[in-house]
N, C-alpha and C positions, 0 to 999 in steps of 0.2 A: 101323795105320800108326804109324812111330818120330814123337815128337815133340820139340822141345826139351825141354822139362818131363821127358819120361822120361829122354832122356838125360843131364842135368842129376841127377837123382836117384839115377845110377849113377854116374855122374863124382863125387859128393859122399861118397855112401854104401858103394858095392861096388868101385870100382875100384883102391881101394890095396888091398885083400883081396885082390881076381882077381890082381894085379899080384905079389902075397905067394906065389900058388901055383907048383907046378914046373911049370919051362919047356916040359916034356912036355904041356904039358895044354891049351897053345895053339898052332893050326896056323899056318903061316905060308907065305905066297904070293906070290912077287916079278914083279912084272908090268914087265919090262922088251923086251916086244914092240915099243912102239913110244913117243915121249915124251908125256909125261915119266915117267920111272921111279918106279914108288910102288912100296913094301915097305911087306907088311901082316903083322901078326898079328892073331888072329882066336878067338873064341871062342865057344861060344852062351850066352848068360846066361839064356832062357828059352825054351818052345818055340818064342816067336815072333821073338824075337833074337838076332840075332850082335853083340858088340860088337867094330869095327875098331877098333886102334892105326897109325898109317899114317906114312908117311916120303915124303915128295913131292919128289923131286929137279928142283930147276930144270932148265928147257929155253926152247929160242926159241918165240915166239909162231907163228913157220913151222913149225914142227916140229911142235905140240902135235896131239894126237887128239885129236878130234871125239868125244863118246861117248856113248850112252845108255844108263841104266843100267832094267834091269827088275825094280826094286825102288825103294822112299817110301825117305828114310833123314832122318837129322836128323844133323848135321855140327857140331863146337866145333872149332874154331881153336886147339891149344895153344900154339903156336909160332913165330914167324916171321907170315910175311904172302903172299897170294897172290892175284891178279886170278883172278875166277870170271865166265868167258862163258857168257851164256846165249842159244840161239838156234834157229832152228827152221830144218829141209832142206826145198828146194825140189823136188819131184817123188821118188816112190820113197820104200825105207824101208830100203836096205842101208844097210851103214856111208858115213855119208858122205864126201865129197870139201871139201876147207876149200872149195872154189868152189859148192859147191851150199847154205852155209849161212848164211841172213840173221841176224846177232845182235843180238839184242834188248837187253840191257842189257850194262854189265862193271863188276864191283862190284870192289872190293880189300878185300877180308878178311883181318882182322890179329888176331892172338891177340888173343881173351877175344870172339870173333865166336861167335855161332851162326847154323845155317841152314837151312831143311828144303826137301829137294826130293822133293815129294808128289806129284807125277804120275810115276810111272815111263813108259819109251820100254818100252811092250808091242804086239803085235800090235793089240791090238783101238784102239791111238792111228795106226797105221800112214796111216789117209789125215788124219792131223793131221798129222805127223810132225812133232811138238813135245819139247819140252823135251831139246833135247842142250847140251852144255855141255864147255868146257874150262879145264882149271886151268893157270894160269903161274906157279907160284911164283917168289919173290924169290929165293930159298937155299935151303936144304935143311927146309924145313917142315914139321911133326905135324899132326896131325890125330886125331881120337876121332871117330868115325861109328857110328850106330847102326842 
């Protein structure tokens, strides 16, 4: 599982290097299905990691997806600033409906944050149906995820 500390050590160490290589050598993936629009590039740094570069385009707090992701990852804040919900679906385990989900905390994370979210939404959490979350960014926000 990604930790601050690792990512921290690749944000310090490798990532002006990765950054140095051609553009060819990292894939990129625009997730504009539904809000808020993040554009990512992407690479694997090791067999166990992918290093995200990420671009978070503001939306309304009505708008925002619900999401779970099924994967641990550890998140730095380069840029900007953005509220981070975190909350858990009541009954079921499809994607949720903004009505079916109780939110537990809402943090505002501002560059030079870090954050880890270590329970990925996998089948085997399905009757917890824990840890979903959505981002509101302020503006148009970075992000480094590992």
């Amino acid at each position: 599982m990604p930790s601050i500390g690792e990512l921290q050590y690749i944000e310090f160490n490798d990532l002006a290097r990765l950054l140095r290589e051609p553009s060819d050598s990292w894939n990129t993936m625009d997730v504009d299905y539904y809000p808020p629009h993040v554009e990512h590039v992407w690479k694997r740094v090791s067999p166990s990691y992918r290093i995200f570069l990420q671009r978070i385009n503001s939306c309304d707090e009505d708008e925002a997806l619900w999401q779970g992701d099924s994967w641990p990852s550890a998140v730095s804040v380069v840029s900007g600033m953005y509220e981070h919900h975190v909350g858990y679906m009541i009954g079921g385990y499809d994607v949720p409906a903004a009505s079916k989900i109780v939110t537990l905390c809402r943090t505002v994370l501002r560059w030079g944050s870090y954050y880890e979210m270590s329970r990925p939404q996998t089948a085997d959490l399905a009757p917890r149906a824990t840890d979903w979350y959505i981002i509101l960014p302020d503006n148009h926000d970075h992000r480094v995820a590992l």
